[in-house]
PyMOL Python script that loads the backbone (N, CA, C, O; Angstrom):
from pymol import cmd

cmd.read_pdbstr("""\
ATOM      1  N   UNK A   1      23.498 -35.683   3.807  1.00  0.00           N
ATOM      2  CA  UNK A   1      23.441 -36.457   2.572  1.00  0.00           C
ATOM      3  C   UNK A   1      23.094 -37.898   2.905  1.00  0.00           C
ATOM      4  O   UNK A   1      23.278 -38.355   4.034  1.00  0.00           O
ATOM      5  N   UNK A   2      22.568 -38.631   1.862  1.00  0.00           N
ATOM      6  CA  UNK A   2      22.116 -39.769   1.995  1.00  0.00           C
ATOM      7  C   UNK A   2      22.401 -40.575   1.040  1.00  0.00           C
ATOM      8  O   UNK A   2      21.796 -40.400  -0.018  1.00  0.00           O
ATOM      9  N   UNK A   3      23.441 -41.733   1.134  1.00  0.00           N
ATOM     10  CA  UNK A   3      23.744 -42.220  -0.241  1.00  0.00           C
ATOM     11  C   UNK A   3      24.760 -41.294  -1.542  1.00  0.00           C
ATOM     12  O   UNK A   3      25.036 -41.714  -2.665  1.00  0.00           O
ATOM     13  N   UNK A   4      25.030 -40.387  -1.126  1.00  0.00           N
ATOM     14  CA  UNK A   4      25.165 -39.559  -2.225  1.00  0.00           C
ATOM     15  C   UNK A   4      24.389 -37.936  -2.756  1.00  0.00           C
ATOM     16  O   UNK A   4      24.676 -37.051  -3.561  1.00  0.00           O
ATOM     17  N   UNK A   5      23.357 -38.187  -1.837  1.00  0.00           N
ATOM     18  CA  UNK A   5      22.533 -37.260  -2.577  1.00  0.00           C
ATOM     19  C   UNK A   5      22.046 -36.436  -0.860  1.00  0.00           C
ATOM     20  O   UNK A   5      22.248 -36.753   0.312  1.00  0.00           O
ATOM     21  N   UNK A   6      21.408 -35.394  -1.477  1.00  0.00           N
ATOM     22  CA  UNK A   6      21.285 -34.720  -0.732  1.00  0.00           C
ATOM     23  C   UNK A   6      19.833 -34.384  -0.172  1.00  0.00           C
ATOM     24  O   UNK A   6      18.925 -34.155  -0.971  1.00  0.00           O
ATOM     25  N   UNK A   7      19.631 -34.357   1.104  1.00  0.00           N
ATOM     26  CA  UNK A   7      18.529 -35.093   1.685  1.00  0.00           C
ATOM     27  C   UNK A   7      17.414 -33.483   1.807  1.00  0.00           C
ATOM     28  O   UNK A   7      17.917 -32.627   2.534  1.00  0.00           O
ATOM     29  N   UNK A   8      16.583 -33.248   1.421  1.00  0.00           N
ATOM     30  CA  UNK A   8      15.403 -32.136   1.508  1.00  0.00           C
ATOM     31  C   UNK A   8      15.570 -32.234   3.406  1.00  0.00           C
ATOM     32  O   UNK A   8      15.553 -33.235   4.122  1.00  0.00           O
ATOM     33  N   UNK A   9      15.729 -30.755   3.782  1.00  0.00           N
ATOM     34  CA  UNK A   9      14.904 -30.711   5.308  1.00  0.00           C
ATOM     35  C   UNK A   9      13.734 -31.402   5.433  1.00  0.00           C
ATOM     36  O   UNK A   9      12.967 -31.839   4.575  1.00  0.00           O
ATOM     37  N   UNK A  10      13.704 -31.445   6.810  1.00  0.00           N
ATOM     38  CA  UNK A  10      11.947 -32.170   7.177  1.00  0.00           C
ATOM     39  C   UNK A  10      11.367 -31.415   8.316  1.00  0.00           C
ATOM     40  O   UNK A  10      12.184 -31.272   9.225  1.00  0.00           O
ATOM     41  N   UNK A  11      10.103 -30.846   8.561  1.00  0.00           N
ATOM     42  CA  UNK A  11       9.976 -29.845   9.490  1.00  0.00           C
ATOM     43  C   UNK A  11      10.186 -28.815   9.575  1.00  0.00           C
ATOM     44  O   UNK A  11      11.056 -28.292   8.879  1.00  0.00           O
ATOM     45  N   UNK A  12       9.502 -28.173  10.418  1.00  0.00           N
ATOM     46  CA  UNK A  12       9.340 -26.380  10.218  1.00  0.00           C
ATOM     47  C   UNK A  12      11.156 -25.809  11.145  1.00  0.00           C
ATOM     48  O   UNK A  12      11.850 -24.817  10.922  1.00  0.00           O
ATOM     49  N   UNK A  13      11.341 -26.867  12.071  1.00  0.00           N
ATOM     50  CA  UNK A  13      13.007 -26.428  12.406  1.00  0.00           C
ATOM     51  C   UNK A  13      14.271 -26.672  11.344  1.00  0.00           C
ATOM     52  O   UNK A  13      15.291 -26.019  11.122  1.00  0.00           O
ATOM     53  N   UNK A  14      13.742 -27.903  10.792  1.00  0.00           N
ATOM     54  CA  UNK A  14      14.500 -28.089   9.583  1.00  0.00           C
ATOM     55  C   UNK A  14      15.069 -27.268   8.409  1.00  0.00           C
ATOM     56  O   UNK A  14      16.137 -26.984   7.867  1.00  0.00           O
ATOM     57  N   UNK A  15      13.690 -27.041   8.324  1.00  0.00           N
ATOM     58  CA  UNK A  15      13.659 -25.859   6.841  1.00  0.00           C
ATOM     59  C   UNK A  15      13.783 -24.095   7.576  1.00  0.00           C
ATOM     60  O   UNK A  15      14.118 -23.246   6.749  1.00  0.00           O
ATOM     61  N   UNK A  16      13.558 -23.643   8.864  1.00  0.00           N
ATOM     62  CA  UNK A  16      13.952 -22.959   9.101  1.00  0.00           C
ATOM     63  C   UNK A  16      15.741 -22.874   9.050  1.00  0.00           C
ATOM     64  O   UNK A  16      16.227 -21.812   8.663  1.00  0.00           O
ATOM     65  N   UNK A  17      16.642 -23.980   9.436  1.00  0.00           N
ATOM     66  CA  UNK A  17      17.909 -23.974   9.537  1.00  0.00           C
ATOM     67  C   UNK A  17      18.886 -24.125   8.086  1.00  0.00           C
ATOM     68  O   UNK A  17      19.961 -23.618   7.766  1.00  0.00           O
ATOM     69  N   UNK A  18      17.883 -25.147   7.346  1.00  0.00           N
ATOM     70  CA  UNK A  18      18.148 -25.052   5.798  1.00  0.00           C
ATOM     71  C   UNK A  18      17.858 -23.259   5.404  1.00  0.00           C
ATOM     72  O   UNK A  18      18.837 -22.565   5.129  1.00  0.00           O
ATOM     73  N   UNK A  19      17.179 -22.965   5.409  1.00  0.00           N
ATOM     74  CA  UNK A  19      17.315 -21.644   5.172  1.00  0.00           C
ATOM     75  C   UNK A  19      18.180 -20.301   5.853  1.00  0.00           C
ATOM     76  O   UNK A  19      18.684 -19.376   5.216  1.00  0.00           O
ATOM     77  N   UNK A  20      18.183 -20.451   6.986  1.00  0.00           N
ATOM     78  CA  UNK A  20      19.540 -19.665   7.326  1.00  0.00           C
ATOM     79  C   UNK A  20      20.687 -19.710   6.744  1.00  0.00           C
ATOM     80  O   UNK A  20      21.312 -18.811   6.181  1.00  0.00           O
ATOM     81  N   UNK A  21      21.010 -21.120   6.951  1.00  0.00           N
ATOM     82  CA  UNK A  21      22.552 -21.704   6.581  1.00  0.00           C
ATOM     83  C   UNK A  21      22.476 -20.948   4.875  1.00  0.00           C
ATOM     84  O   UNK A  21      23.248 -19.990   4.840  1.00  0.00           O
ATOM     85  N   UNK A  22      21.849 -21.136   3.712  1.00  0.00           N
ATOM     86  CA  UNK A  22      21.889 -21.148   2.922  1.00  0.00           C
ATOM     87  C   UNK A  22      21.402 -19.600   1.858  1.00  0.00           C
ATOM     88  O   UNK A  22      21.798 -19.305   0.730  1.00  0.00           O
ATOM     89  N   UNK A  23      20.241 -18.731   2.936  1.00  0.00           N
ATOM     90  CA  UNK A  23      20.152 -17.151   2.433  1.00  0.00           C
ATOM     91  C   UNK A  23      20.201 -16.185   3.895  1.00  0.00           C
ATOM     92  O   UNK A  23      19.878 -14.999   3.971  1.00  0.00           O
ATOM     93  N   UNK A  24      20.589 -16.863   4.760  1.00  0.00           N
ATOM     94  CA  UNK A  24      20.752 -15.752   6.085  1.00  0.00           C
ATOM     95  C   UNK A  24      19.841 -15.354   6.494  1.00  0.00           C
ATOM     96  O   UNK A  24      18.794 -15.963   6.274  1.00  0.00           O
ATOM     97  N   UNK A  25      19.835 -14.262   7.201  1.00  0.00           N
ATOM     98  CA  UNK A  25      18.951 -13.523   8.159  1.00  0.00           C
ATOM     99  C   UNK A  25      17.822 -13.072   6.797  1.00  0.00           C
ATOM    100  O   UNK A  25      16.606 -13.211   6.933  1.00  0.00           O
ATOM    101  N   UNK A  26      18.332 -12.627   5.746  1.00  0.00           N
ATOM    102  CA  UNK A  26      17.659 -11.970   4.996  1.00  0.00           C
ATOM    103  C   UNK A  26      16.561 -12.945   4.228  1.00  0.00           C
ATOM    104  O   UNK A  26      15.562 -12.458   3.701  1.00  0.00           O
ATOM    105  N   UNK A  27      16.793 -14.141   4.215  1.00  0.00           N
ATOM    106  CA  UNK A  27      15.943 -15.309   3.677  1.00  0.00           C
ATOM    107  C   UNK A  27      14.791 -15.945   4.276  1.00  0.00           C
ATOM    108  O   UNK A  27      13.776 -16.429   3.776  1.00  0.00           O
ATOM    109  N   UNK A  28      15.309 -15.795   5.809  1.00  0.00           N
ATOM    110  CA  UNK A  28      13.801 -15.984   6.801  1.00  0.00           C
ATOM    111  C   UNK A  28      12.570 -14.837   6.367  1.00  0.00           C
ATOM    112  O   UNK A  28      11.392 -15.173   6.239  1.00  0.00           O
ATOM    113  N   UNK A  29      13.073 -13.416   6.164  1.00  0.00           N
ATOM    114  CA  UNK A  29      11.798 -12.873   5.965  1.00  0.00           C
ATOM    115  C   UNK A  29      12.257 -12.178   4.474  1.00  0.00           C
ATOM    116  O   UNK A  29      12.744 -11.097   4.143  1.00  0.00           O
ATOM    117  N   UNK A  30      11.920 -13.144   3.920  1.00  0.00           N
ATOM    118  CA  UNK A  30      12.066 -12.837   2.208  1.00  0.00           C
ATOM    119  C   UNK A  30      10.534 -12.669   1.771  1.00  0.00           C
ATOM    120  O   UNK A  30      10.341 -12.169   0.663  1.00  0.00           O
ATOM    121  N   UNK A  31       9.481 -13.024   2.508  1.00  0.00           N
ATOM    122  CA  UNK A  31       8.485 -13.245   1.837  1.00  0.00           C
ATOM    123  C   UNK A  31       7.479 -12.162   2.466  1.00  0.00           C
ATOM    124  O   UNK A  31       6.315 -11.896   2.165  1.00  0.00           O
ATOM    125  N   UNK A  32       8.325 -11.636   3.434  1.00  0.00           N
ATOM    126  CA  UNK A  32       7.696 -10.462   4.549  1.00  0.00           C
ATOM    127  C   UNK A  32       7.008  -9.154   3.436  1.00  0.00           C
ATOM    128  O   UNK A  32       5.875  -8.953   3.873  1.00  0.00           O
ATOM    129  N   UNK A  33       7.196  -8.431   2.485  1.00  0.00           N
ATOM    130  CA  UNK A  33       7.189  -7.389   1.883  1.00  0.00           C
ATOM    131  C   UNK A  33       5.834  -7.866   1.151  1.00  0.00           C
ATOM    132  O   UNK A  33       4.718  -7.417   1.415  1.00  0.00           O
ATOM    133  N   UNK A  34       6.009  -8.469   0.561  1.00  0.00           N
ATOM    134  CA  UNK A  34       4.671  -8.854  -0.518  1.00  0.00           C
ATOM    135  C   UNK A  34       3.826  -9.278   0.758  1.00  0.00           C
ATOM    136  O   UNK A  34       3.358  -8.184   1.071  1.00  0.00           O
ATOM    137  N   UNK A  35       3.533  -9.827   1.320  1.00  0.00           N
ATOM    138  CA  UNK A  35       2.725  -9.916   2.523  1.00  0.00           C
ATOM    139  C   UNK A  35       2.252  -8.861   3.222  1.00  0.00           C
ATOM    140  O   UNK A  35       1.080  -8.901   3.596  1.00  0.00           O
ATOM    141  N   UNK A  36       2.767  -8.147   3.415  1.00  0.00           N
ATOM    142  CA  UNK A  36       2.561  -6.898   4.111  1.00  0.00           C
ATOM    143  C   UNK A  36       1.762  -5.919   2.964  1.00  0.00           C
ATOM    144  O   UNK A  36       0.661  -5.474   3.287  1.00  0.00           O
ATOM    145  N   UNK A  37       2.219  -5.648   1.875  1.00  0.00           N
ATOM    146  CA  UNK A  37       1.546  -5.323   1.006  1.00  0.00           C
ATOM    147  C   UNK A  37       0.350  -5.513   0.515  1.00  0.00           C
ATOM    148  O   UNK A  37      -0.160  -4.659  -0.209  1.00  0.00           O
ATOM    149  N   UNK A  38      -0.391  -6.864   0.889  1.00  0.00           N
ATOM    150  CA  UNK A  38      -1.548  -6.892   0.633  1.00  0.00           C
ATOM    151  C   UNK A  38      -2.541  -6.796   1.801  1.00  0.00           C
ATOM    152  O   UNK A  38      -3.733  -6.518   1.674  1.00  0.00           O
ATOM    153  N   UNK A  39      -1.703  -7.144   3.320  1.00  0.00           N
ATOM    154  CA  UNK A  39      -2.216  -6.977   4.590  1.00  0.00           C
ATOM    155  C   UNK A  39      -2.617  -5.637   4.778  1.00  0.00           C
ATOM    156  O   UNK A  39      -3.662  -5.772   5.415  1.00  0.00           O
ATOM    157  N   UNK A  40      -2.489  -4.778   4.665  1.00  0.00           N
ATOM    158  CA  UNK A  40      -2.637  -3.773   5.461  1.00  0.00           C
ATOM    159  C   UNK A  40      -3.002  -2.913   4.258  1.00  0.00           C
ATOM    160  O   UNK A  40      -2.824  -1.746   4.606  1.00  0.00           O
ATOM    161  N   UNK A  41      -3.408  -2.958   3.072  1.00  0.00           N
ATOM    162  CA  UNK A  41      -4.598  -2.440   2.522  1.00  0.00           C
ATOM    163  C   UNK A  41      -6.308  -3.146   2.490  1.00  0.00           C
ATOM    164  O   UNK A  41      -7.420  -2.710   2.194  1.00  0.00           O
ATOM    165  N   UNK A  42      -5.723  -4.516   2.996  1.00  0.00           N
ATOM    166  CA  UNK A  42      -6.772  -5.325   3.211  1.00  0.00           C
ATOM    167  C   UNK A  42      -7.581  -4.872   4.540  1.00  0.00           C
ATOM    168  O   UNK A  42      -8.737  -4.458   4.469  1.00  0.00           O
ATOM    169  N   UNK A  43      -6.774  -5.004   5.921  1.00  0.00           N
ATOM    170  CA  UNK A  43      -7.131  -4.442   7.313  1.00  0.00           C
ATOM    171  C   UNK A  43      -7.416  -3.278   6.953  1.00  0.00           C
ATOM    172  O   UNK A  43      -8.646  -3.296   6.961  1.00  0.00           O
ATOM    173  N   UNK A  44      -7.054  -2.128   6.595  1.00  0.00           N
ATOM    174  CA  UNK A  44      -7.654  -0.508   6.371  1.00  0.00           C
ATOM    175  C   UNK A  44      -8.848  -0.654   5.703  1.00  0.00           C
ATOM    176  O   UNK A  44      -9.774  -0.114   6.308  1.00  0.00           O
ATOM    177  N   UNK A  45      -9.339  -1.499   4.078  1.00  0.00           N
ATOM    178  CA  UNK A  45     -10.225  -1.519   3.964  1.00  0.00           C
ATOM    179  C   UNK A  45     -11.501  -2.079   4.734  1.00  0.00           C
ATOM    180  O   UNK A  45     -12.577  -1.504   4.567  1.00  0.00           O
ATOM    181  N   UNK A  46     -11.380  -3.541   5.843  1.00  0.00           N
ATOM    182  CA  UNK A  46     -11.911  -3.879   6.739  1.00  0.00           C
ATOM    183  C   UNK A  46     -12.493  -3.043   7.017  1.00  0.00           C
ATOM    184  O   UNK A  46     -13.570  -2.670   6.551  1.00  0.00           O
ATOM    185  N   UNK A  47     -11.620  -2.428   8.159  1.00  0.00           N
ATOM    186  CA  UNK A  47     -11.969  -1.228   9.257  1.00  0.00           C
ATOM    187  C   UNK A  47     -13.063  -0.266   8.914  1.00  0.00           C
ATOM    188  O   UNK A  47     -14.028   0.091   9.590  1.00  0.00           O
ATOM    189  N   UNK A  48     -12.743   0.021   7.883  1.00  0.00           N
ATOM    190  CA  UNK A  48     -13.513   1.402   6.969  1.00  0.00           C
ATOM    191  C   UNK A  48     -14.674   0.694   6.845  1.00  0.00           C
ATOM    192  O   UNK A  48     -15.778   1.102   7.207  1.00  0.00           O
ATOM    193  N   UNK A  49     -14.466  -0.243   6.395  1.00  0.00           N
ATOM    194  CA  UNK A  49     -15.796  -0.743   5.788  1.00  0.00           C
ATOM    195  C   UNK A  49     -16.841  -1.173   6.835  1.00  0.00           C
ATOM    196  O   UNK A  49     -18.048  -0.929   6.822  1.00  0.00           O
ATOM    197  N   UNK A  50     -16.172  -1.822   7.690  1.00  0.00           N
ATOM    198  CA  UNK A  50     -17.041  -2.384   8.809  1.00  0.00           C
ATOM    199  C   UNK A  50     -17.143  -1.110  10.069  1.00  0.00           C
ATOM    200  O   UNK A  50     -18.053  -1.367  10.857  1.00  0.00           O
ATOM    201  N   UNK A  51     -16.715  -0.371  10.255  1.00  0.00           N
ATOM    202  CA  UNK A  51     -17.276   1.207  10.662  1.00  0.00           C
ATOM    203  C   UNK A  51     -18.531   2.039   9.782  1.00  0.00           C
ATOM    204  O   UNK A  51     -19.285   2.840  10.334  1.00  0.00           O
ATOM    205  N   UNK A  52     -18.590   1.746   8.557  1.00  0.00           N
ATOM    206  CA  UNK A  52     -19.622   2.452   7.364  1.00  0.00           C
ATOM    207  C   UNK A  52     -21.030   1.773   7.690  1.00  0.00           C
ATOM    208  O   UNK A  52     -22.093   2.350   7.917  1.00  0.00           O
ATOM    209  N   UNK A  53     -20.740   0.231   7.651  1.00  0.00           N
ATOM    210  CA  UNK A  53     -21.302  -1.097   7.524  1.00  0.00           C
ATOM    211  C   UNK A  53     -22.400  -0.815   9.123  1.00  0.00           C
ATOM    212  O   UNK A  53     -23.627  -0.749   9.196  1.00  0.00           O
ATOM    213  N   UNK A  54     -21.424  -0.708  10.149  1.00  0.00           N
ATOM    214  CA  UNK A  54     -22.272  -0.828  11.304  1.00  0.00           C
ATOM    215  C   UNK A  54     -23.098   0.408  11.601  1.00  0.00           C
ATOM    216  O   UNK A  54     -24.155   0.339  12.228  1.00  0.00           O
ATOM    217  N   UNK A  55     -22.436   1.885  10.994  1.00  0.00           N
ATOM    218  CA  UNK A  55     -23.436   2.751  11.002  1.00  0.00           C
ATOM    219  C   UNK A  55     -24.346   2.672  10.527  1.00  0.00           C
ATOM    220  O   UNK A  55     -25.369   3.036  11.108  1.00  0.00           O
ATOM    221  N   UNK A  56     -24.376   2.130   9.187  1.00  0.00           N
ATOM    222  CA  UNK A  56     -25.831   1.951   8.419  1.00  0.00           C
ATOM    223  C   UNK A  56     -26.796   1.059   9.297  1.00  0.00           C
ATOM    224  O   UNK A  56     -27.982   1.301   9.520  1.00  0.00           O
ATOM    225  N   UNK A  57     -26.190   0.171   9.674  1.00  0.00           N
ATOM    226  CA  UNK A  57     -27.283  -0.747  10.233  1.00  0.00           C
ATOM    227  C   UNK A  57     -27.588  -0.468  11.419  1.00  0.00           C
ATOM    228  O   UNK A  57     -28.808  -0.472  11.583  1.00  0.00           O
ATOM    229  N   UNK A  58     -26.818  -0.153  12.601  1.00  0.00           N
ATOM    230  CA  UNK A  58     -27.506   0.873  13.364  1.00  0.00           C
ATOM    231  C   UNK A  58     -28.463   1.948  13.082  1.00  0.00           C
ATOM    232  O   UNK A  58     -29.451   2.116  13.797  1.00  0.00           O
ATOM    233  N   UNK A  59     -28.200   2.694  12.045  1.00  0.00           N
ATOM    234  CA  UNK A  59     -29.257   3.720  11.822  1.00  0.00           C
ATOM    235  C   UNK A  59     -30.638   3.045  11.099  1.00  0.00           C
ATOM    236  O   UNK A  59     -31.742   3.564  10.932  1.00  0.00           O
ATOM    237  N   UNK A  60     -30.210   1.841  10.775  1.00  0.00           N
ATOM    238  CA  UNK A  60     -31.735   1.039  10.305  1.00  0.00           C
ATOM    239  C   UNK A  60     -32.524   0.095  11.060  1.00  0.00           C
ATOM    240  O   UNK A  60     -33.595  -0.441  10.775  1.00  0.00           O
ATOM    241  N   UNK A  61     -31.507  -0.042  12.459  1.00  0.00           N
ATOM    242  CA  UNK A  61     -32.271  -1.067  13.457  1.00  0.00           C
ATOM    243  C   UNK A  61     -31.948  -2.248  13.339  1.00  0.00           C
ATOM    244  O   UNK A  61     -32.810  -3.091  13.584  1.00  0.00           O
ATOM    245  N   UNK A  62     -30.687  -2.653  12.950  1.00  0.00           N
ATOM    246  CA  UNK A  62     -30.118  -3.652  13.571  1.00  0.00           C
ATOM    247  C   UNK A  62     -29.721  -4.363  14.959  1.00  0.00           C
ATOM    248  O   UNK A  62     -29.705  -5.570  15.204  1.00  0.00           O
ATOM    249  N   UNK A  63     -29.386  -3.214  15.851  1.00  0.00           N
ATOM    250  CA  UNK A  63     -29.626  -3.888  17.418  1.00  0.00           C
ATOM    251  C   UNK A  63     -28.452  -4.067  17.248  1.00  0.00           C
ATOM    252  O   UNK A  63     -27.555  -3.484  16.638  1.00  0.00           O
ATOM    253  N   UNK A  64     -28.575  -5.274  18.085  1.00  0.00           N
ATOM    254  CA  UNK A  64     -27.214  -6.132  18.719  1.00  0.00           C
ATOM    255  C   UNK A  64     -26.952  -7.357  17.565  1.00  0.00           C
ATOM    256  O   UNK A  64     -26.270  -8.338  17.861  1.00  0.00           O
ATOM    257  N   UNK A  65     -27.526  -7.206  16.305  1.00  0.00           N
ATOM    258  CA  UNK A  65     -27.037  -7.814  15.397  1.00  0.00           C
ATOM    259  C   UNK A  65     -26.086  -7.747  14.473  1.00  0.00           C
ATOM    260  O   UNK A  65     -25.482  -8.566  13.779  1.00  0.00           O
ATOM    261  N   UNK A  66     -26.083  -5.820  14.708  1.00  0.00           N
ATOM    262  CA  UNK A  66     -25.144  -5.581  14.151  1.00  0.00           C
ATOM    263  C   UNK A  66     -23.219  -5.869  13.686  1.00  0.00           C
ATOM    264  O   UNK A  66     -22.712  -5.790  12.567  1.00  0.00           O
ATOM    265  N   UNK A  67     -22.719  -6.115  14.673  1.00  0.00           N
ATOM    266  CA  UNK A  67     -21.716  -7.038  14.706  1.00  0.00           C
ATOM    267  C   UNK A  67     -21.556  -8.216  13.674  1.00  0.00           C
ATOM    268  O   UNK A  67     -20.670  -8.269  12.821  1.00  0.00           O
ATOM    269  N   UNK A  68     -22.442  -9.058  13.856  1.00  0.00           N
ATOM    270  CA  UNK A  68     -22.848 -10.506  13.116  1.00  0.00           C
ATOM    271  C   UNK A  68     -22.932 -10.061  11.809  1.00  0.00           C
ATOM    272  O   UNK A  68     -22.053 -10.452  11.041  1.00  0.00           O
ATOM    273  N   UNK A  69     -23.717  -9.397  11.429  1.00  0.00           N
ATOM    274  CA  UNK A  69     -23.896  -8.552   9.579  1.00  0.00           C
ATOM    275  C   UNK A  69     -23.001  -8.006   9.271  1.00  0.00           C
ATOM    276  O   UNK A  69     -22.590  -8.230   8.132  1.00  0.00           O
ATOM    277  N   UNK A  70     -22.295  -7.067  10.095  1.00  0.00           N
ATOM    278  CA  UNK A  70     -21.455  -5.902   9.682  1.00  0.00           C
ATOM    279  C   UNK A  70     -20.082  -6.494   9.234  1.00  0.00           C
ATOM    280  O   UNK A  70     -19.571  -6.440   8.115  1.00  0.00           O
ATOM    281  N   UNK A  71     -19.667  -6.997  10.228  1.00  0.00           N
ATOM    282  CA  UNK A  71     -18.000  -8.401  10.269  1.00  0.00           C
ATOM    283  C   UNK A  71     -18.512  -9.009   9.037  1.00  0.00           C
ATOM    284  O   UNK A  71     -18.441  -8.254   8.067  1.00  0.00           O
ATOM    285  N   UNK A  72     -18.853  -9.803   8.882  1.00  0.00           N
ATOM    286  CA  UNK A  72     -18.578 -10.885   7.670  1.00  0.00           C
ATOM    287  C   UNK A  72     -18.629 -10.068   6.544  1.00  0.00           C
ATOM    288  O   UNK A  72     -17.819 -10.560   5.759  1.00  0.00           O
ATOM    289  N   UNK A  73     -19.351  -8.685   5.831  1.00  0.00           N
ATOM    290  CA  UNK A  73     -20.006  -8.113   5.096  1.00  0.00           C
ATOM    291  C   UNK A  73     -18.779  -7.401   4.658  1.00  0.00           C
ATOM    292  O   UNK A  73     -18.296  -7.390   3.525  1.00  0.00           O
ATOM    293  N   UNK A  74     -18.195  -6.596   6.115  1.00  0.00           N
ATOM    294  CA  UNK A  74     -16.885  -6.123   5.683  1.00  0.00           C
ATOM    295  C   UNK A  74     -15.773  -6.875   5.258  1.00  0.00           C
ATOM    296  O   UNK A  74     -14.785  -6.444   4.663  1.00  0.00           O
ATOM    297  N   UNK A  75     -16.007  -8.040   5.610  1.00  0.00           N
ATOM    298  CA  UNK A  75     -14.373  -8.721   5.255  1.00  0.00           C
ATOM    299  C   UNK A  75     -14.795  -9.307   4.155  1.00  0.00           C
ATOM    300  O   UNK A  75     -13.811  -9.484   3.437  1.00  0.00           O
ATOM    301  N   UNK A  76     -16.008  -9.802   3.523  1.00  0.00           N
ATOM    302  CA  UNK A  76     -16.146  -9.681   2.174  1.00  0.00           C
ATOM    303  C   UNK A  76     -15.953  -8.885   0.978  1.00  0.00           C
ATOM    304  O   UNK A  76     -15.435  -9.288  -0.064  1.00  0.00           O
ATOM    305  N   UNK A  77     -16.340  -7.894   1.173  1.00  0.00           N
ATOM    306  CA  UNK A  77     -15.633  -6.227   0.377  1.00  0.00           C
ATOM    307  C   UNK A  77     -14.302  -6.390   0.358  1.00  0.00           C
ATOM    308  O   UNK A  77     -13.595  -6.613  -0.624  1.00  0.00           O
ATOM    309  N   UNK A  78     -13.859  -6.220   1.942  1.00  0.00           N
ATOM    310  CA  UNK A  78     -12.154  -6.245   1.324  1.00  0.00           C
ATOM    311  C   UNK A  78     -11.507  -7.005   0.802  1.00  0.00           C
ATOM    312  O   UNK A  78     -10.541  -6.575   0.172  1.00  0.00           O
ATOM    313  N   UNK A  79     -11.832  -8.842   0.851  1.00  0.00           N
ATOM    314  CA  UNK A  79     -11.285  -9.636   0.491  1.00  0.00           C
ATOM    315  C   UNK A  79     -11.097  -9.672  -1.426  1.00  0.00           C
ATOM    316  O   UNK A  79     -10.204  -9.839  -2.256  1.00  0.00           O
ATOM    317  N   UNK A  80     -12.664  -9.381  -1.374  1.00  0.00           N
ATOM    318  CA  UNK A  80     -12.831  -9.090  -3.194  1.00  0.00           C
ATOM    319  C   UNK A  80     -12.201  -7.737  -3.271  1.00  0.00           C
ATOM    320  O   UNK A  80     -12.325  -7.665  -4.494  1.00  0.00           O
ATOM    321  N   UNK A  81     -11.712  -6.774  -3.007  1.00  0.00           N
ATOM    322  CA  UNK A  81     -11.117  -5.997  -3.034  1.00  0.00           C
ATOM    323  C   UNK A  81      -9.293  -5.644  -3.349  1.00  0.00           C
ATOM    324  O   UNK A  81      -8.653  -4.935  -4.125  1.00  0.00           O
ATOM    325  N   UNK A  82      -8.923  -6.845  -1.964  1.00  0.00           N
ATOM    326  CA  UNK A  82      -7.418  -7.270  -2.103  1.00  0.00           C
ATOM    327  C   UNK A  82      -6.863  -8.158  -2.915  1.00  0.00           C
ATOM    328  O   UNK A  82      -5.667  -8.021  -3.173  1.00  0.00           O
ATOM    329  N   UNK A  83      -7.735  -9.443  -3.588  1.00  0.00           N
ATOM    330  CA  UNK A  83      -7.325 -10.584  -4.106  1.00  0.00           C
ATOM    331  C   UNK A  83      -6.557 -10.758  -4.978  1.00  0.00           C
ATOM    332  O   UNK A  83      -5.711 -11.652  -4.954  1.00  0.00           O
ATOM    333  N   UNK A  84      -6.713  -9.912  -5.941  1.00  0.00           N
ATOM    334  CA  UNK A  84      -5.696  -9.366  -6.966  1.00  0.00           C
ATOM    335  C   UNK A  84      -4.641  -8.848  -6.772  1.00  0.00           C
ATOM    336  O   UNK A  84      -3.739  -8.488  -7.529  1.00  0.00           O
ATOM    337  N   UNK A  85      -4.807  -8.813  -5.483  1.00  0.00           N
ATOM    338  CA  UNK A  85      -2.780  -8.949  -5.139  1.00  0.00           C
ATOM    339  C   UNK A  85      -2.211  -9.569  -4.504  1.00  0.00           C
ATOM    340  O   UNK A  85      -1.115  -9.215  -4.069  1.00  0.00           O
ATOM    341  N   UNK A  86      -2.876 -10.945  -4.176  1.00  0.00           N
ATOM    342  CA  UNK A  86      -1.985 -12.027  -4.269  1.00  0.00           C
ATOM    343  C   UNK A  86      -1.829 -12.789  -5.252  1.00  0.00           C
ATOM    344  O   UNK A  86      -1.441 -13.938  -5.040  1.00  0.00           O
ATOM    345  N   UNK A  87      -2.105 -12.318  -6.655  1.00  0.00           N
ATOM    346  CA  UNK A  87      -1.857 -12.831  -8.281  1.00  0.00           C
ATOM    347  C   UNK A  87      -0.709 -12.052  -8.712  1.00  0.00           C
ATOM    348  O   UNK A  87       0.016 -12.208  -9.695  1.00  0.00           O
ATOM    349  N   UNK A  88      -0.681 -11.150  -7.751  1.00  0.00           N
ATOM    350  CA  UNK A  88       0.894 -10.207  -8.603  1.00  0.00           C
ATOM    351  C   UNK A  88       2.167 -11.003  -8.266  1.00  0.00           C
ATOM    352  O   UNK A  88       3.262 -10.620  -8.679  1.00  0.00           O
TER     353      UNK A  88
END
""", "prot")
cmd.dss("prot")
cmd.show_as("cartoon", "prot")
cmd.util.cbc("prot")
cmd.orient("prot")
């Protein structure tokens, strides 16, 4: 406290210890579930996509470019794909 009043943590050790003290073990990963939830339909769609992505372009003669096209192309799909669930 400061004066009376009570002083906000400062820092990522800070607010880690403000948060123990105050929701426990269970408060550090409070935010773990909804996170995970949008991770790992996001990474599965990746994968898929950028496996589909590099066959095609291999089979059309992409080369060693493929990588460079395929990556960004896929994580575009999934991103417009997942986004709407980090609005939930």
């Amino acid at each position: 406290t400061f004066g009376g009043r009570a002083v906000p943590p400062t820092g990522a050790a800070g607010i880690l210890r403000h948060v123990f003290r105050t929701e426990g073990v269970a408060g550090i990963y409070s935010g773990l579930s909804p996170t995970l939830a949008m991770a790992i339909p996001s990474n599965v769609l990746y994968f898929a996509a950028y496996d589909e992505l590099s066959a095609l372009l291999r089979a059309r003669g992409a080369g060693d470019a493929t990588p460079l096209l395929a990556g960004p192309a896929a994580r575009v799909l999934a991103s417009a794909a997942t986004s709407p669930l980090e609005l939930v």
